[in-house]
C-alpha positions as CSV (number, residue, x, y, z in Angstrom):
1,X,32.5,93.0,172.4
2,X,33.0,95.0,169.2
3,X,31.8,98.2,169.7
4,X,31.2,101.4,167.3
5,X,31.9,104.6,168.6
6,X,30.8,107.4,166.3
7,X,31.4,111.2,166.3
8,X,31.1,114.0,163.9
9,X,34.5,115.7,163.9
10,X,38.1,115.1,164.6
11,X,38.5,118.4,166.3
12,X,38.7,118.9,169.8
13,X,35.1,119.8,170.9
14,X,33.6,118.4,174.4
15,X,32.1,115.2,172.7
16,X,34.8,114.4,170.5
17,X,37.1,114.5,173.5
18,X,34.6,112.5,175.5
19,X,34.6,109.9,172.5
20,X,38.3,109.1,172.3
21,X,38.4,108.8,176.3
22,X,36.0,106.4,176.1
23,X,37.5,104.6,173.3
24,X,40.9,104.3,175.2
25,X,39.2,103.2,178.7
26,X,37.2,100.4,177.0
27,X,40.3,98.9,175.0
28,X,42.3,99.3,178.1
29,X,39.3,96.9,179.5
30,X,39.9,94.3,177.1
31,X,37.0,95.2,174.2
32,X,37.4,95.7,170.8
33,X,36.6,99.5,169.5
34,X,36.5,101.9,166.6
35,X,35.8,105.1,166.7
36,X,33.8,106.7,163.8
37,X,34.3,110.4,162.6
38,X,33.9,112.7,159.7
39,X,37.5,113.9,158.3
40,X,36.9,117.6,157.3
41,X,38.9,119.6,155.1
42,X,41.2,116.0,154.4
43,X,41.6,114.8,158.2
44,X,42.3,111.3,158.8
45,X,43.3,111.4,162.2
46,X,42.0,113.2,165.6
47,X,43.6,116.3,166.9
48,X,45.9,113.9,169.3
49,X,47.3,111.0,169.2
50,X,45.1,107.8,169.9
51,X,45.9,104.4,171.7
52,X,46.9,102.4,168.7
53,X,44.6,99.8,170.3
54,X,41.6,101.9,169.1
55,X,40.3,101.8,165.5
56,X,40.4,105.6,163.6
57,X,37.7,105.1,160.8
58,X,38.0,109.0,159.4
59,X,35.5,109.2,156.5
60,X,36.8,111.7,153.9
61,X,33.8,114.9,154.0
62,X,35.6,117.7,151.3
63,X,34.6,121.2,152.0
64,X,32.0,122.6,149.6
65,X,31.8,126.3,149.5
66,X,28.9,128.5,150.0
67,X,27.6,125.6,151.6
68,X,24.5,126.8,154.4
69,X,24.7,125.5,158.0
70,X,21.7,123.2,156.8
71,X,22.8,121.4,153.9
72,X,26.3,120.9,155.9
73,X,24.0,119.2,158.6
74,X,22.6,116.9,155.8
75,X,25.8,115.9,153.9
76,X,27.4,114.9,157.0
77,X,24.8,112.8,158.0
78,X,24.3,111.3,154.0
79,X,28.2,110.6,154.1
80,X,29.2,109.0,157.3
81,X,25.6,106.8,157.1
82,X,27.0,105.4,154.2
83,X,30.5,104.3,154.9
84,X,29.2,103.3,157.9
85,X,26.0,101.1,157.0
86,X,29.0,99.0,154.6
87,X,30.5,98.3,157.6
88,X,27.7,97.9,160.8
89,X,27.3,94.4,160.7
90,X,31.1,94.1,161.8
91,X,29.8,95.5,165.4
92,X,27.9,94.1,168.4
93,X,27.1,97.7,169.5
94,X,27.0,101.4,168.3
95,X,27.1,104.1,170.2
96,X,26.4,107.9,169.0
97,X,27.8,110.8,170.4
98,X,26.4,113.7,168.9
99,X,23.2,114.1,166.7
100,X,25.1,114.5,163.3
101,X,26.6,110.7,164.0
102,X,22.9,109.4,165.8
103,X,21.4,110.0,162.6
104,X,23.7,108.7,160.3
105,X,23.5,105.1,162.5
106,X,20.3,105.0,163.8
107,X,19.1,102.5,165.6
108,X,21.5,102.7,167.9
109,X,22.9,104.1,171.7
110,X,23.0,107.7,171.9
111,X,24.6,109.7,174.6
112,X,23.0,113.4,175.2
113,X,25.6,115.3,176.5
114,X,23.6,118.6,176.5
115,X,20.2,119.5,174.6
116,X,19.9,122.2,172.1
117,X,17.6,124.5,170.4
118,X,17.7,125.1,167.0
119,X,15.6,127.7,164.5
120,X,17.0,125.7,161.3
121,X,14.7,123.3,160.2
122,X,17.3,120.5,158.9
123,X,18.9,121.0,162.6
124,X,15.7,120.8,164.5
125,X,14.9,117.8,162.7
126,X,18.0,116.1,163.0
127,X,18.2,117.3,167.0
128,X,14.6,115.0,167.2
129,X,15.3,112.2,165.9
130,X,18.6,111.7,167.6
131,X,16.8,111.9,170.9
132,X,13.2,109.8,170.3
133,X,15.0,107.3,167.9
134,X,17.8,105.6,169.4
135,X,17.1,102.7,171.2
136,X,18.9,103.3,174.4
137,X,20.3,106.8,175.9
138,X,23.0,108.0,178.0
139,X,23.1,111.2,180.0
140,X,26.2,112.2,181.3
141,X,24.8,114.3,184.3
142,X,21.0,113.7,185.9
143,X,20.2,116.8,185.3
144,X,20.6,116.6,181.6
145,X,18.7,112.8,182.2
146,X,15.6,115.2,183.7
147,X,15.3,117.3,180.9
148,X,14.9,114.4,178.5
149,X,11.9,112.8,180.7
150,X,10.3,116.4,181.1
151,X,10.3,116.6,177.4
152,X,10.5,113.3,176.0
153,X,9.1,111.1,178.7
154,X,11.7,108.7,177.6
155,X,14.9,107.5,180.6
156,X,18.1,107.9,180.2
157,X,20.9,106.1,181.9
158,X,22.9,108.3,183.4
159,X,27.0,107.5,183.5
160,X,29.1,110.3,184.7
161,X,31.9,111.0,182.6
162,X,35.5,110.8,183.4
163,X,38.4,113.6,183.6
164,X,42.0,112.8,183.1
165,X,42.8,114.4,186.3
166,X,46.3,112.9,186.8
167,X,47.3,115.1,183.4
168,X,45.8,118.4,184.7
169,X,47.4,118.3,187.9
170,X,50.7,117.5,186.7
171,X,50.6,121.0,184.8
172,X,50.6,122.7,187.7
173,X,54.5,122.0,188.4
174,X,55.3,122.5,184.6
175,X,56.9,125.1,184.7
176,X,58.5,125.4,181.6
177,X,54.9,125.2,179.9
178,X,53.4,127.7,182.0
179,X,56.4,129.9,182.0
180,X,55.6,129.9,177.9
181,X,52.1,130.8,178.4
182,X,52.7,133.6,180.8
183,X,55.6,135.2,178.2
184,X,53.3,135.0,175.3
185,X,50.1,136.8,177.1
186,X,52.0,138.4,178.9
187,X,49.8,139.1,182.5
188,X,47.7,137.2,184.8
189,X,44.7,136.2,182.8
190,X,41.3,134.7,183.3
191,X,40.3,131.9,180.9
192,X,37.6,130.6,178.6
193,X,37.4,127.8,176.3
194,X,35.3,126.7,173.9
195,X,35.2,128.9,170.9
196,X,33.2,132.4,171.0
197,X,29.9,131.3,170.4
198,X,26.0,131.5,172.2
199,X,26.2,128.4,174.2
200,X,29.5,129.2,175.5
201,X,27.9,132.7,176.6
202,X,31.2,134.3,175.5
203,X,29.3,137.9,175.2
204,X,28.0,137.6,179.0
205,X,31.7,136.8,180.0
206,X,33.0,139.8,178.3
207,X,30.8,142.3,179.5
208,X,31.4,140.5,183.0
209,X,34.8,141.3,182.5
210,X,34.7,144.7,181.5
211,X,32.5,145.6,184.8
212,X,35.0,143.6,186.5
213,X,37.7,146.0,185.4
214,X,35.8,149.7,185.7
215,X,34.8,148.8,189.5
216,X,38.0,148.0,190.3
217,X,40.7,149.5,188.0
218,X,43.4,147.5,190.2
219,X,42.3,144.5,188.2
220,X,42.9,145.7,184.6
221,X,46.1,144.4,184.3
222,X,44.3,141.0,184.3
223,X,43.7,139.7,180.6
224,X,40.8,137.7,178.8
225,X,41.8,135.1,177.3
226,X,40.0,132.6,175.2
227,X,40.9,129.2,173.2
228,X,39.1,126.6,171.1
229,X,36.5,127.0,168.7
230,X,35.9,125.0,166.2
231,X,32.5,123.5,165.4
232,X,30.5,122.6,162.2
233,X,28.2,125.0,163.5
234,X,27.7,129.0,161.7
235,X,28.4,131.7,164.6
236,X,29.5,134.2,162.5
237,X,27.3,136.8,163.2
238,X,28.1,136.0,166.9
239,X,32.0,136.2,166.7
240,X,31.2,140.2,164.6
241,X,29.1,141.2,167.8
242,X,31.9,140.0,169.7
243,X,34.3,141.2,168.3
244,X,32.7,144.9,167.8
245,X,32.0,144.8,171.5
246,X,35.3,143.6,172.6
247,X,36.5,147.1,170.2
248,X,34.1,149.4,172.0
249,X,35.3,148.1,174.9
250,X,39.1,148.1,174.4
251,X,38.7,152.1,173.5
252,X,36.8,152.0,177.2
253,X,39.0,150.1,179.3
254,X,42.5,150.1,177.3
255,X,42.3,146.2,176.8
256,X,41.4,143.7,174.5
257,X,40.4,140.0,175.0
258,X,43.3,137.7,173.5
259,X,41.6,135.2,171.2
260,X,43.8,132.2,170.5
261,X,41.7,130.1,168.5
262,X,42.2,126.4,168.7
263,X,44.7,125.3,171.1
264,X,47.3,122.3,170.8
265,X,46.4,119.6,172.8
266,X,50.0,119.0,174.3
267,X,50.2,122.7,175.0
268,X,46.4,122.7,176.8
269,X,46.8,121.9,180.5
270,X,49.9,123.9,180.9
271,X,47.6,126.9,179.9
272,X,44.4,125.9,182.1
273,X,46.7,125.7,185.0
274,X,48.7,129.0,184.5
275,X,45.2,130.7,184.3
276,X,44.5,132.5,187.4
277,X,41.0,131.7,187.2
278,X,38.5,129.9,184.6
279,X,35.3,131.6,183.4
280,X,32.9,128.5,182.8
281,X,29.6,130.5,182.0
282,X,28.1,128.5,179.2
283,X,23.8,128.7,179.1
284,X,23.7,125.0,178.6
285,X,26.0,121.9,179.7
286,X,26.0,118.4,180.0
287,X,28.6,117.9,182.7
288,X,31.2,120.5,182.4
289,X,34.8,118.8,181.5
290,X,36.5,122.1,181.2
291,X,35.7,123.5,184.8
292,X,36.7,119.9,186.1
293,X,39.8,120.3,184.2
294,X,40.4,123.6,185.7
295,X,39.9,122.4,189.1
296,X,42.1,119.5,188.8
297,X,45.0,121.8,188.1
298,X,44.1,124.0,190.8
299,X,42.3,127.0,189.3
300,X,39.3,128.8,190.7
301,X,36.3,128.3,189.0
302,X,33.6,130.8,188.1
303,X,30.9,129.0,186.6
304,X,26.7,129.7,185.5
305,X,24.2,128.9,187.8
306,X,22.7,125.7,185.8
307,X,21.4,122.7,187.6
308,X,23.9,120.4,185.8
309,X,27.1,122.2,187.2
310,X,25.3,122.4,190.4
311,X,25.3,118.8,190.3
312,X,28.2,117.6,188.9
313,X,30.7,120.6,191.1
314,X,28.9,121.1,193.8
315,X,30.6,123.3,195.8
316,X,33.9,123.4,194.8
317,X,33.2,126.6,192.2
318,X,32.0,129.7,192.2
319,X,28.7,130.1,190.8
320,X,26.7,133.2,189.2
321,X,24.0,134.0,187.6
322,X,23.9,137.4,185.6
323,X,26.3,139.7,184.4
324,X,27.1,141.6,187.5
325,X,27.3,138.5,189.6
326,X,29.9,137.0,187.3
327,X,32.4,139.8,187.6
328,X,32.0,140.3,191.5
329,X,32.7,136.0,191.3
330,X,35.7,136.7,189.2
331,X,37.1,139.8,191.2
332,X,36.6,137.7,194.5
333,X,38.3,134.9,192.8
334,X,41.8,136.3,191.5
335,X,41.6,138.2,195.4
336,X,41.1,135.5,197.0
337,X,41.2,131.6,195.0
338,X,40.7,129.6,197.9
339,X,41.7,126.1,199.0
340,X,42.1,124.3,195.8
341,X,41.9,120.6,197.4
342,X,38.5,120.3,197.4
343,X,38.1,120.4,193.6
344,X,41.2,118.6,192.9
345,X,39.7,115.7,195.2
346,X,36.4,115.7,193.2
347,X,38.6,115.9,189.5
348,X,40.4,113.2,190.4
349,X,37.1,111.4,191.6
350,X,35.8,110.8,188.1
351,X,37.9,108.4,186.4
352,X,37.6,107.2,182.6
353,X,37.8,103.5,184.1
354,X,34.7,103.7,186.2
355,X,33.2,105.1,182.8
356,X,34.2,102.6,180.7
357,X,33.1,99.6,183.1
358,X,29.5,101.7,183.5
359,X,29.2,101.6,179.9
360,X,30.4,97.6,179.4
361,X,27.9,96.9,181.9
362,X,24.7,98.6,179.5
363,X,27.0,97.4,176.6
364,X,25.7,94.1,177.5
365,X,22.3,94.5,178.5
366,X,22.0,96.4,174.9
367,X,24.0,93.1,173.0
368,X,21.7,90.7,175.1
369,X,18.8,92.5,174.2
């Protein structure tokens, strides 16, 4: 088959990682794919190298200043429906991963990874029609699958995604890598990735952090650290509360979260697996690749109470609800982390293969129908 894969950035967010897994698993198969993307800022390639079996399509998308979250939204759409639609009769199937890239290649499949809620209008709109118009929909969890029926009365398939498991776990013995990230940071730390923004509930994890640290002071030598973060998304006014919190706080405690920013992907594992424990407390998910991550390398996990990471981790993490309940979880985890089999076991269970051969399988029913 000849198959589209379409995403709205070349950076490494959750999706766009997803995507180019994908990609590689179903040319590794034997099928024919390109993957689809918007190259911000002059990007023509993703932010790692790609199986040269897999087709890069990068459409050019030039900044424009003073440009609102909204009309950003819109452009992206305009532009990568375009260079696609010269080019869709080339494929026997399309498959959106995000909203931005539903919309530009509607009809088409669409997996919803997570659902959102938006205030903007020109989000909320595009947020719709990505979930009532495509023709067929993936849900990488059942939980997310659920939410879609409650609200949409529509059914999802639902295909697990995978987790290169092998990659994560072979961090744990590089030592030269780990030994890098301990010199630069300097202490045993507890991580977050993702960007500081709502979703990620980076705010709740600081203040769970900080509690952590004043009831029991023998902790403070334990940094916060946090990596990733880019998005076409406006947080601004998130990252200044965060940031004027984490001030108020580092007068308070003596300490200050260490905020990396987007990490290199070769450098990645070695500093998931020299973490002494992961902070996964994001408000919404669709499976939760980074905890899995985490627990293939063998770090303790402290994640949210949602349904979907109840689902997809089971008991291999921690879980918490509020903030108090998310710094006792941390505290009991660098005390104590555990037997770390268990979640390396269930990391390794979800491969990229069985993925790939789950989505071949609807690939066809889709191309038949």
């Amino acid at each position: 088959m000849r198959i589209a894969l379409l995403t709205y950035s070349t950076k490494p967010r959750g999706g766009v990682v997803h995507t180019l897994a994908l990609a590689e698993a179903l040319v590794a198969l034997g099928e024919s794919v390109d993957v689809w993307t918007l190259g911000r800022g002059g990007d023509t390639t993703f932010f790692r190298a790609v199986d040269p079996r897999v087709g890069v399509r990068a459409v050019p998308f030039p900044e424009v200043d003073g440009e609102a979250v909204g009309e950003r939204i819109v452009r992206s759409i305009e532009v990568l429906r375009t260079a696609f639609a010269a080019e869709r009769d080339r494929y026997d199937v399309v498959h959106a991963q995000d909203c931005i890239s539903a919309n530009a290649a509607l009809p088409c499949v669409r997996t919803i990874h997570h659902l959102d809620t938006f205030t903007t209008p020109a989000l909320v709109a595009c947020h719709e029609r990505a979930v009532v118009e495509p023709s067929t929909r993936v849900c990488v969890s059942a939980a997310v699958a659920e939410e879609v029926r409650r609200g949409w009365g529509l059914e999802p398939t639902v295909i697990p995604n995978g987790v290169d498991a092998a990659r994560f776990a072979a961090a744990a013995t590089d030592h030269e890598g780990r030994a890098e990230w301990r010199e630069r940071i300097g202490a045993p730390y507890v991580l977050a990735l993702g960007g500081i923004e709502p979703r990620k509930g980076t705010l709740d994890l600081l203040e769970a952090y900080a509690a952590m640290v004043r009831s029991q002071p023998d902790l403070a030598h334990v940094r916060l650290v946090l990596g990733g973060g880019e998005t076409l998304f406006d947080y601004r006014d998130y990252r200044a509360a965060f940031d004027a919190r984490a001030a108020e706080l580092a007068e308070e405690l003596g300490t200050q979260p260490l905020v990396l920013g987007p990490v290199e992907d070769t450098a990645l594992p070695s500093l998931v697996a020299e973490a002494s424990a992961l902070g996964f407390v994001s408000t919404k998910e669709g499976f939760g690749l980074a905890a899995m991550e985490a627990l293939a390398a063998g770090v303790p996990v402290v994640a949210r109470d949602l349904p979907v990471l109840r689902e997809v981790l089971g008991t291999t993490v921690s879980f918490a609800a509020d903030v108090p309940a998310i710094a006792g979880a941390l505290a009991a985890a660098l005390r104590t982390p555990g037997d770390p089999a268990p979640g390396q076991a269930l990391a390794g269970s979800y491969t990229w293969e069985r993925a790939a051969r789950a989505h071949v399988a609807l690939y066809l029913e889709v191309a038949g129908a």
